[in-house]
C-alpha positions as a Python dict, from the first residue, in 0.01 Angstrom:
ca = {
    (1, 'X'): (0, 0, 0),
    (2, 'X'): (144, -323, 117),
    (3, 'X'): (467, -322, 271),
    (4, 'X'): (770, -520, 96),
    (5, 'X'): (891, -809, 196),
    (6, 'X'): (1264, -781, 259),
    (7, 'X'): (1435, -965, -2),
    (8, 'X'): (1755, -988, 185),
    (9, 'X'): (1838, -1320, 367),
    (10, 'X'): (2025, -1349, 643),
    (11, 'X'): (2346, -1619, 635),
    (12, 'X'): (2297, -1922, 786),
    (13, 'X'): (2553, -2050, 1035),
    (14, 'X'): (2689, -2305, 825),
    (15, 'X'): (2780, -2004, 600),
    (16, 'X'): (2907, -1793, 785),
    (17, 'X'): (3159, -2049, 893),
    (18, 'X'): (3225, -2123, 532),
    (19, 'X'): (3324, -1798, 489),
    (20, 'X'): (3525, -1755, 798),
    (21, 'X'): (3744, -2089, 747),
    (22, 'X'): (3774, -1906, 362),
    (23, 'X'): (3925, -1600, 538),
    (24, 'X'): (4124, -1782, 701),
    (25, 'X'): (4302, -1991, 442),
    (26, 'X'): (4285, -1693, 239),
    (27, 'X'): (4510, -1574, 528),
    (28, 'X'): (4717, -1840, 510),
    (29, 'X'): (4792, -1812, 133),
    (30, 'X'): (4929, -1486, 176),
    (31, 'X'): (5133, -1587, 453),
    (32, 'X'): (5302, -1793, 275),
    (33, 'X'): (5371, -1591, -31),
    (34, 'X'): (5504, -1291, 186),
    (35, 'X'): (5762, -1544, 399),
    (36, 'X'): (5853, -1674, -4),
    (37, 'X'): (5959, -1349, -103),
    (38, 'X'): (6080, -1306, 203),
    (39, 'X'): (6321, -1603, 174),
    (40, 'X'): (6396, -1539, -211),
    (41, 'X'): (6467, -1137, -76),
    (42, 'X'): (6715, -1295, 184),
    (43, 'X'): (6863, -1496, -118),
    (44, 'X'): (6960, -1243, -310),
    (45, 'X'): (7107, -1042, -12),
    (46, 'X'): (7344, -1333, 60),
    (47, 'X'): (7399, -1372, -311),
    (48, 'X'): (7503, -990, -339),
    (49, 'X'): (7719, -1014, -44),
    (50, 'X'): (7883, -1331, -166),
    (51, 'X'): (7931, -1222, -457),
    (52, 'X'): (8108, -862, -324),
    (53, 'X'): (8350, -1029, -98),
    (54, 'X'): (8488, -1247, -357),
    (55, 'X'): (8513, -944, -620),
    (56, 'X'): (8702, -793, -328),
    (57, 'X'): (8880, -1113, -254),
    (58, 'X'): (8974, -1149, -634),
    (59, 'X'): (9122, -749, -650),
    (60, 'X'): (9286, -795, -303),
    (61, 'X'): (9497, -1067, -471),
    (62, 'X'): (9531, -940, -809),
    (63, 'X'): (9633, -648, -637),
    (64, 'X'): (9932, -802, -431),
    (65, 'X'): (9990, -955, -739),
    (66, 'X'): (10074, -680, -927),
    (67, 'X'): (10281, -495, -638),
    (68, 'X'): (10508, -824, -656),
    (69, 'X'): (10538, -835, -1043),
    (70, 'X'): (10919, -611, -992),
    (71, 'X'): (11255, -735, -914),
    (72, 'X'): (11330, -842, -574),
    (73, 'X'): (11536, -575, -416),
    (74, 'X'): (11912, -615, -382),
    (75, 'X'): (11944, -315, -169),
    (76, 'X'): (11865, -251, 213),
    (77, 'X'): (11774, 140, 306),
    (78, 'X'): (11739, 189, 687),
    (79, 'X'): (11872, 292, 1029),
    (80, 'X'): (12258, 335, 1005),
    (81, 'X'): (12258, 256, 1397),
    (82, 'X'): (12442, 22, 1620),
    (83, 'X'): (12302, -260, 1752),
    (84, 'X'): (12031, -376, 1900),
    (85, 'X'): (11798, -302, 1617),
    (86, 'X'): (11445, -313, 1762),
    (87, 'X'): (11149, -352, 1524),
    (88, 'X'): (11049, -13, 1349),
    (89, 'X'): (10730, 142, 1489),
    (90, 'X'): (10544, 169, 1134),
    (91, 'X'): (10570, -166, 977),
    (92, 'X'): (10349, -68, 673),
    (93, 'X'): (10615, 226, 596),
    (94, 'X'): (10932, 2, 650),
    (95, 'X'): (10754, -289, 379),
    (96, 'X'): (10657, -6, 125),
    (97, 'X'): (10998, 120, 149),
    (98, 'X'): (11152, -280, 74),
    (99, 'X'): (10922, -226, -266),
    (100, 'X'): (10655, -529, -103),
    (101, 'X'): (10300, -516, -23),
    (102, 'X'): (10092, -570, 258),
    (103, 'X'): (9814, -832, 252),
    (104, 'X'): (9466, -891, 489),
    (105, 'X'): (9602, -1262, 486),
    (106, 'X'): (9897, -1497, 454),
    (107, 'X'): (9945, -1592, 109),
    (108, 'X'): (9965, -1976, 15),
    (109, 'X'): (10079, -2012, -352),
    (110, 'X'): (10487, -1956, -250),
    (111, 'X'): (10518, -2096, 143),
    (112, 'X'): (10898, -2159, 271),
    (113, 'X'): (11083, -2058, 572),
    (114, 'X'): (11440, -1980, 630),
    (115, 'X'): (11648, -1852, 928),
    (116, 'X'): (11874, -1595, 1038),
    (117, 'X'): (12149, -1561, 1259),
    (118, 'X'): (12290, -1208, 1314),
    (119, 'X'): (12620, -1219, 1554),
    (120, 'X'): (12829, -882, 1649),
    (121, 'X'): (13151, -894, 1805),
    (122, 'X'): (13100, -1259, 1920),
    (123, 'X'): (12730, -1194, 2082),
    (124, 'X'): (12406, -1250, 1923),
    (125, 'X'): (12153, -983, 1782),
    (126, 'X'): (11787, -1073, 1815),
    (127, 'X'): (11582, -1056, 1498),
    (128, 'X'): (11322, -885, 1638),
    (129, 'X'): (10953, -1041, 1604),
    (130, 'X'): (10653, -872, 1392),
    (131, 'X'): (10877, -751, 1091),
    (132, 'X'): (10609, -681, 817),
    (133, 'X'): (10300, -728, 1027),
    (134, 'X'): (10141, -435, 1056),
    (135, 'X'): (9934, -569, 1402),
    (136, 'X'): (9717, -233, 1438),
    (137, 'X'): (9611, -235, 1055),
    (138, 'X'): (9585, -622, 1033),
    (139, 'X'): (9794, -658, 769),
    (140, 'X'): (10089, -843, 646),
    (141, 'X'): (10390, -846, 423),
    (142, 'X'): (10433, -1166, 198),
    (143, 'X'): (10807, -1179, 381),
    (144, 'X'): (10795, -1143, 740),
    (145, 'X'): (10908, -1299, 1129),
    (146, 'X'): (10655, -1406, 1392),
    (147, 'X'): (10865, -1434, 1677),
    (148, 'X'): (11214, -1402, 1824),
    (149, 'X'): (11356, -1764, 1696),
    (150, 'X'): (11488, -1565, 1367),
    (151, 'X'): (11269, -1768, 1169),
    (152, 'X'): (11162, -1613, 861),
    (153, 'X'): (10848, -1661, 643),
    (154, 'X'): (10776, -1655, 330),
    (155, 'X'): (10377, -1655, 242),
    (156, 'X'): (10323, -1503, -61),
    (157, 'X'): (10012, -1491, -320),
    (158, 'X'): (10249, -1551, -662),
    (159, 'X'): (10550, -1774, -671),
    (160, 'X'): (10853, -1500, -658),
    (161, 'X'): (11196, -1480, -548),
    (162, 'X'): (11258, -1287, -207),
    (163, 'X'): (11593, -1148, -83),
    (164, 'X'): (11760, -1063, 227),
    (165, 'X'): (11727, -689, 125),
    (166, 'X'): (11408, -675, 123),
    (167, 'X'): (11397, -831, 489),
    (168, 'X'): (11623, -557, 625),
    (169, 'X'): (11467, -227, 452),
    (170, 'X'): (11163, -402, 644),
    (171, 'X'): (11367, -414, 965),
    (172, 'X'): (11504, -50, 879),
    (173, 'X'): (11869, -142, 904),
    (174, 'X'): (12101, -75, 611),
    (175, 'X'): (12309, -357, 479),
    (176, 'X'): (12586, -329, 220),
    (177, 'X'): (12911, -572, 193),
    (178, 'X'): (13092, -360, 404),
    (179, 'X'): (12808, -259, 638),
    (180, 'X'): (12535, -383, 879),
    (181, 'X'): (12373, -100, 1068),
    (182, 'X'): (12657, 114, 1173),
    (183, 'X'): (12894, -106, 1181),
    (184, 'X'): (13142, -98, 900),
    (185, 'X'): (13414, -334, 785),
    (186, 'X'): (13727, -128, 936),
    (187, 'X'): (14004, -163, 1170),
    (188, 'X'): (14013, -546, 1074),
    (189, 'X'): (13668, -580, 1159),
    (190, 'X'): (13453, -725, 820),
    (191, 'X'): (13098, -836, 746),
    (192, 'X'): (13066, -1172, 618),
    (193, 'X'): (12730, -1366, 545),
    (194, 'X'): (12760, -1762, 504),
    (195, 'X'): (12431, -1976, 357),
    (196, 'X'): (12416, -2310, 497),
    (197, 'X'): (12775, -2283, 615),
    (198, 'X'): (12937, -2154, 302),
    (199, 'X'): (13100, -1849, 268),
    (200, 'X'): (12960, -1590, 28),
    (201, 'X'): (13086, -1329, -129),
    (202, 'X'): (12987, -999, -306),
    (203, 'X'): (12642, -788, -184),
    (204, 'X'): (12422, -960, 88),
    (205, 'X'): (12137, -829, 37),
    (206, 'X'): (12125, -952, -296),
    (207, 'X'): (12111, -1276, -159),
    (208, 'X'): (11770, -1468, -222),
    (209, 'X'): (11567, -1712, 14),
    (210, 'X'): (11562, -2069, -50),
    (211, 'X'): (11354, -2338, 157),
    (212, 'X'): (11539, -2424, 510),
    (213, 'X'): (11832, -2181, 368),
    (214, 'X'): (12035, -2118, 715),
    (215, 'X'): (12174, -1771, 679),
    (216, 'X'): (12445, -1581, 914),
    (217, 'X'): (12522, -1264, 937),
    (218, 'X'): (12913, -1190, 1152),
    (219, 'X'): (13048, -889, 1164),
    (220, 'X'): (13373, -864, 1366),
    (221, 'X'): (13728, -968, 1352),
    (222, 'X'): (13758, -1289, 1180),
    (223, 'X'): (13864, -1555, 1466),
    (224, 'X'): (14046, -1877, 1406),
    (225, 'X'): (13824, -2181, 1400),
    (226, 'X'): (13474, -1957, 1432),
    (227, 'X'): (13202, -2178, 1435),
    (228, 'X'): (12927, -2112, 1184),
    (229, 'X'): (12588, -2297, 1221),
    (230, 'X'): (12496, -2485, 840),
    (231, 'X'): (12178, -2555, 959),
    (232, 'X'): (11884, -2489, 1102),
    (233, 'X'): (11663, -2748, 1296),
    (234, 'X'): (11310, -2645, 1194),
    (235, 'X'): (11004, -2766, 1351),
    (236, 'X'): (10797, -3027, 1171),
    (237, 'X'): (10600, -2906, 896),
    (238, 'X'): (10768, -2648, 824),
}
């Protein structure tokens, strides 16, 4: 019997690199549609995370929002201690305890600054920096100082009244009318509080924060002719 041909032909060279460039592009296609869905995967992680931060964002400031929809506290509750009054060691505790909360970021929608003069027997008290900044935490009260220059700022997330109160429980000194610390209006010695060189009368810590307000705090004997500042030269801008 006669052997059979094979019927099996072998590629040509032509075809084989027909079907080696076809690999090749073949290659390429899917390349490209892996690094698509690649880029579309990355996409959607940056859309997720956007989208998380400002959800956190959002209840952050709804958040501080509602802590601030109360009353602005006419009351002080802290050290009865003489002078000086240092800033307390838990800044988080002293701003809970003024009734305030504490942010991740200055607020923007109220933005004034006032200042403070505290004087005791004729001398000076430093307002101590740092009140409501929490520095370890990274936080920050709506109502709090930066520095020694008793400059006080107001940053808050909703437009709300603020009070002198509420700037002492966060210092953790007490302050009544007849009391700073302390000290307490006896043996002719008095506490009296003048904004922008008026006298005022009645509860200071009631007393609210108004844009370049210039408040001082004397406690002491009254002296003739005692010179009280009415104002308060601010830097530019603010």
């Amino acid at each position: 019997m006669a052997a059979k041909k094979n019927s099996q032909r072998k590629p040509t060279p032509r075809a084989a690199q027909k079907a080696v460039a076809q690999a090749r592009a073949g290659s390429r296609r899917n390349g490209l549609l892996w690094g698509g869905a690649a880029v579309i995967v990355v996409a959607l992680l940056v859309a997720v995370i956007v989208a998380v931060t400002n959800s956190a964002g959002t209840k952050q400031a709804d958040t501080a929002a509602t802590n601030l929809n109360n009353p602005p506290a006419t009351t002080a509750v802290g050290r009865n201690a003489p002078p000086p009054w240092p800033a307390p060691a838990d800044a988080a505790a002293a701003v809970r305890t003024a009734g305030l909360p504490m942010l991740t970021a200055e607020g923007n929608v109220e933005h004034i600054h006032a200042h403070l003069d505290v004087r005791v027997d004729g001398q000076p008290v430093e307002v101590p920096p740092y009140l409501g900044i929490d520095q370890t935490r990274g936080s920050i009260s709506p109502l709090h100082t930066h520095d020694t220059t008793g400059v006080i700022h107001i940053e808050s997330p909703v437009k709300r009244e603020f009070t002198l109160g509420e700037l002492f429980s966060e210092w953790d000194v007490s302050l009544s009318a007849d009391n700073i610390g302390a000290l307490h209006a006896t043996d002719g010695k008095t506490l009296r509080v003048y904004v922008n060189g008026t006298l005022r009368g009645g509860n200071p810590a009631a007393i609210t924060f108004n844009a370049h307000d210039e408040i001082v705090l004397i406690y002491g004997a009254p002296q003739p002719g005692e010179s009280v500042p009415s104002r308060y030269d601010f830097p530019a801008g603010d």
